[in-house]
N, C-alpha and C positions, 0 to 999 in steps of 0.2 A: 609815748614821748620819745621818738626819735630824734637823734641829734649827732649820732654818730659818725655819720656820711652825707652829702646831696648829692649821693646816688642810693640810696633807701628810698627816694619818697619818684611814681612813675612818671608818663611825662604831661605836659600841659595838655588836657582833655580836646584843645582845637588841633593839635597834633595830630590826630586820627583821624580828621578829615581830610588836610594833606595827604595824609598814605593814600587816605580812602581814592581821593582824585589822580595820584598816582597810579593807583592799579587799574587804571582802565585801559583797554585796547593793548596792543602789542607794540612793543615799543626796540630800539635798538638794543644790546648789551653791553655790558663793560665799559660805559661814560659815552655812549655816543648817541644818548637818547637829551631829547629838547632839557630836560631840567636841569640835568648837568650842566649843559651848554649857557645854559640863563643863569648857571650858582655863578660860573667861573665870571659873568658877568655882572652879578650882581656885588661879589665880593670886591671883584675894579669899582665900582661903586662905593663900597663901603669904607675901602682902605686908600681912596683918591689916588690908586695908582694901576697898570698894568700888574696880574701875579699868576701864577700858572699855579691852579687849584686838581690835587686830588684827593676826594674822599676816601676814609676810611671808618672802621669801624669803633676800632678802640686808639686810648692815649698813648700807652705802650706800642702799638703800629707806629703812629704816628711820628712818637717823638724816637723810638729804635730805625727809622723807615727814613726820616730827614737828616738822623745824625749821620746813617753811613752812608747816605749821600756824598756828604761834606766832608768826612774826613775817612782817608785812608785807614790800611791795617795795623798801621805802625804809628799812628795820630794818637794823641793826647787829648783830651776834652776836660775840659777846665768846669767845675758846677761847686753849688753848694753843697756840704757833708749830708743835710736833710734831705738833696733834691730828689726828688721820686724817679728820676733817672737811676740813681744810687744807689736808693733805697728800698723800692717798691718795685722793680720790673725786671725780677729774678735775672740780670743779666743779657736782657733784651739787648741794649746797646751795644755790647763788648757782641755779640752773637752777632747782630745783623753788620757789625762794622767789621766783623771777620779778628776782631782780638784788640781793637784801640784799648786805650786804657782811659779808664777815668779817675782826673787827678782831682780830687775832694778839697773844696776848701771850707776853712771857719766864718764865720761872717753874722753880726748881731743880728736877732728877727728873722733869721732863715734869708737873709741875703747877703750879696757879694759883693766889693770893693773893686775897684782900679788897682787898690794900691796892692792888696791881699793879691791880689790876680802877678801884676808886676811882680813881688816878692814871687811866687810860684813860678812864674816862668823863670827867673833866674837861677832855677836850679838845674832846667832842661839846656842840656849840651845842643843848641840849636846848630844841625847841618853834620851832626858827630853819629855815626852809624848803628852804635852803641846804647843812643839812647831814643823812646819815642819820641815823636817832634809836635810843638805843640800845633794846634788844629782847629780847636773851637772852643767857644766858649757856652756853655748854655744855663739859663737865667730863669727862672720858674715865673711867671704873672698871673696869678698869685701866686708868691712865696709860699714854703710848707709850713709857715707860722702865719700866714695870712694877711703879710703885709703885699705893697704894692711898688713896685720900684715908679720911680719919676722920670717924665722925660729924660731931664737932664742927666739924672744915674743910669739910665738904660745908653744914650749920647756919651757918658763917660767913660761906659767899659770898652762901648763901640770902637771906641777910639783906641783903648789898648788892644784893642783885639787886631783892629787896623795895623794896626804899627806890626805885631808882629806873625802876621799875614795868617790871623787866623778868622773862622766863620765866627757871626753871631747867629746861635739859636733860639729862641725863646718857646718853651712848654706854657702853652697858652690854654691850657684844661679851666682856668678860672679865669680865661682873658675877660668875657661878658663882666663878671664880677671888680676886676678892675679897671676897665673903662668908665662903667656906671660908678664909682671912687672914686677915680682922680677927675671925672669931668674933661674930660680930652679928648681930641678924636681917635677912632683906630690907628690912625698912620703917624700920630705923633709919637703913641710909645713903641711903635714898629721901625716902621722901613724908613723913617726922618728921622728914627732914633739912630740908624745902622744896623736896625733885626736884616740878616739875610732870610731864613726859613724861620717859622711858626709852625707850632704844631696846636692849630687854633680848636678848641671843646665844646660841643654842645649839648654829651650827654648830661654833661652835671648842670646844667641849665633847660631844662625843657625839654629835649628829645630823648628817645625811645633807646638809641645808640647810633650818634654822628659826630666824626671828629673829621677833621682835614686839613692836610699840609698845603701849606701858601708857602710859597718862594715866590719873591718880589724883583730877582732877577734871571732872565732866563737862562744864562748862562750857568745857575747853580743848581739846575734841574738835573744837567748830564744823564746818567742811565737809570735816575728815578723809577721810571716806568716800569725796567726790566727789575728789579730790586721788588716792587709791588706785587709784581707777578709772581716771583721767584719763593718771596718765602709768604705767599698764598693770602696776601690781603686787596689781591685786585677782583671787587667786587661784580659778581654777574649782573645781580639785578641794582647797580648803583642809583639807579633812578629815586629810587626807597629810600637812601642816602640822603642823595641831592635834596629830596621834597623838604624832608627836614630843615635841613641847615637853610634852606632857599627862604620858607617859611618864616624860620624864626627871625633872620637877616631881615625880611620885606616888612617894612614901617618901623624899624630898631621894636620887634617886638621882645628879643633877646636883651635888650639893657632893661627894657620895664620888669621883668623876670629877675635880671640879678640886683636890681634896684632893691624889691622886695626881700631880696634875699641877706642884701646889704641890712638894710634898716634892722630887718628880725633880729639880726647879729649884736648889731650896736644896742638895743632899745636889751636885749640879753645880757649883754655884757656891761651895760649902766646900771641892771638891777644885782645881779651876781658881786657886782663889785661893792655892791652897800652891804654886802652881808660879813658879818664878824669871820674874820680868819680867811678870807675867800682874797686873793690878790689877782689880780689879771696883768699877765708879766709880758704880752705881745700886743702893740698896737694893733687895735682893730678897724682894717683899714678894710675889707671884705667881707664874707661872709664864716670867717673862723673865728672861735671864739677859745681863746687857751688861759685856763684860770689853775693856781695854782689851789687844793681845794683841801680842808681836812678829811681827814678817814672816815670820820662820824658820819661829816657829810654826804660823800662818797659813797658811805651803805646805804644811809637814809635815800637819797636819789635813788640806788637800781632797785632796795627793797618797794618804791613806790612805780617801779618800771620806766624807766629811763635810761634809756641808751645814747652812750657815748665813748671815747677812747681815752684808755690811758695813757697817756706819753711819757711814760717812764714811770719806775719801780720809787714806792712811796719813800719821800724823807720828810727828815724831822717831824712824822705824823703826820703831812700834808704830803697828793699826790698832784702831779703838774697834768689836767685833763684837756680834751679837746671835746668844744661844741662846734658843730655843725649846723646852717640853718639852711635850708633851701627855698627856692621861694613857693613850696606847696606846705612850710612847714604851719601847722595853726599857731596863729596868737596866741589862742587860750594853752596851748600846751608850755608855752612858756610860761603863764600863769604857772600852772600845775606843776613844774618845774619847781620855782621860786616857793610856791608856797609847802613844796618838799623838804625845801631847805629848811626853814624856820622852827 
């Protein structure tokens, strides 16, 4: 009973066929082979706009790889205290941005505010030599609480970010998962939102390991390319990549995926939350599920093998945990779950 990650469980078993038709015959290197060429086209497809697409391997390239794009050495980047920017990627960003600083904000459910944001900038000496200058702003979809920002919150920060001449970036590791949420298209909570770069995910949804930055305008690409090369994420054989993401992209087989992973979540988190002492303290907008849980319970679940995380050190006898569901996760393990509990 895994529940910890959906990246525990491997990728959708039609996946391997993809690779498999991949690896035939000899083909160009480093994105100049036909699938690449069809992803960067399929995603103008997908996101009803022009974007200049390149693959990588992991989220950490990704989102470390787009932020120091965007923002100089002396830049500020604006995110939530949880964001896995912050929190999860030993320093990637501050490294690939050559020393930006990342300014942490509070923000309810693991998201950020206009106003939160405004208040933060007001502290920065904008144009003063003395201090960094702000830069960007970047926005988790999903949250690391597992909500999902809305058009118009995602159009709200845009706006502050506008005003004071900074990027928008969005960590799109659970994009698929809020799409198939909020019922909208790719490009409403994107680039019609005012996302400049995405650092869009598909290992946690069905591939083997494919992430890939989209910039939606060209002029924020600048020396991308050489940055990809440089600290060694510009892949040889991208084809392998490309097949992935092309794959999951062709017939939206990627929303029917985190559909699945959606529901597991919710149908989870309606039964956990009928149990005595069990509180579920984060809307569940995705495929996270964060229940606030007793100790009892807590042994009872890993002594029955059940994996998942704790998100913080127990109080008042109750620890605050995190479920995972992907969409390879079983039904029945969620049965087996629940009936742990009782």
């Amino acid at each position: 009973m895994n529940f910890a990650s959906d990246n525990a469980y491997g990728a959708v078993p039609e996946m391997f066929e993809a690779l498999r038709a991949a690896n035939a015959g000899a083909v160009p290197s480093y994105g100049d082979d036909a699938l690449t060429t069809r992803l960067a086209a399929e995603m103008a497809h997908v996101f009803e706009h022009e974007v200049a697409v390149f693959p990588v391997i992991t989220g950490t390239a990704a989102n470390a790889l787009a932020l120091s794009t965007l923002v100089p050495p002396y830049g500020a980047i604006f995110c939530h205290s949880d964001a896995h920017i912050a929190t999860d990627e030993c320093g990637a960003p501050e490294l690939f941005t050559q020393g930006a600083r990342l300014a942490t904000l509070d923000g309810a459910h693991g998201k950020i505010s206009p106003e939160t944001i405004e208040e933060a900038v007001s502290h920065f000496s904008i144009g003063s030599v003395h201090h960094p200058q702000p830069a960007a702003v970047s926005i988790a979809q999903v949250s690391e609480m597992g909500t999902c920002y809305r058009p118009d919150e995602v159009r709200a920060i845009a706006s502050v970010a506008q005003r004071y001449g900074m990027k928008l970036h969005m960590d799109g590791a659970r994009l698929s998962n809020a799409i198939a949420s909020l019922g909208c298209e790719p490009a409403d909570v994107t680039w019609k939102a005012g996302v400049d770069a995405l650092s869009f995910g598909m290992t946690k949804n069905g591939a083997l390991g494919a992430e890939v930055v989209v910039f939606f305008r060209a002029e924020d690409v600048r020396d991308f390319e050489f940055r990809r090369k440089r600290f060694g994420h510009l892949i040889s054989k991208m084809r392998f990549v490309s097949a992935q993401l092309l794959w999951a992209l062709e017939n939206e087989r990627w929303l029917g995926w985190a559909r699945q992973a959606n529901t597991l979540a919710a149908t989870l988190a309606k039964r956990l939350g009928e149990i005595s002492g069990v509180e579920i303290v984060h809307p569940v907008e995705a495929n996270l599920v964060f229940a606030c849980v007793p100790e009892r319970v807590i042994k009872t679940l890993r002594d029955s093998g059940a994996e998942f995380y704790d998100w913080g050190p127990p109080r008042g006898g109750r620890t605050l945990v995190r479920f995972v569901t992907s969409f390879a996760t079983p039904e029945q393990d969620i049965d087996r779950l629940l009936a742990a509990c009782i």
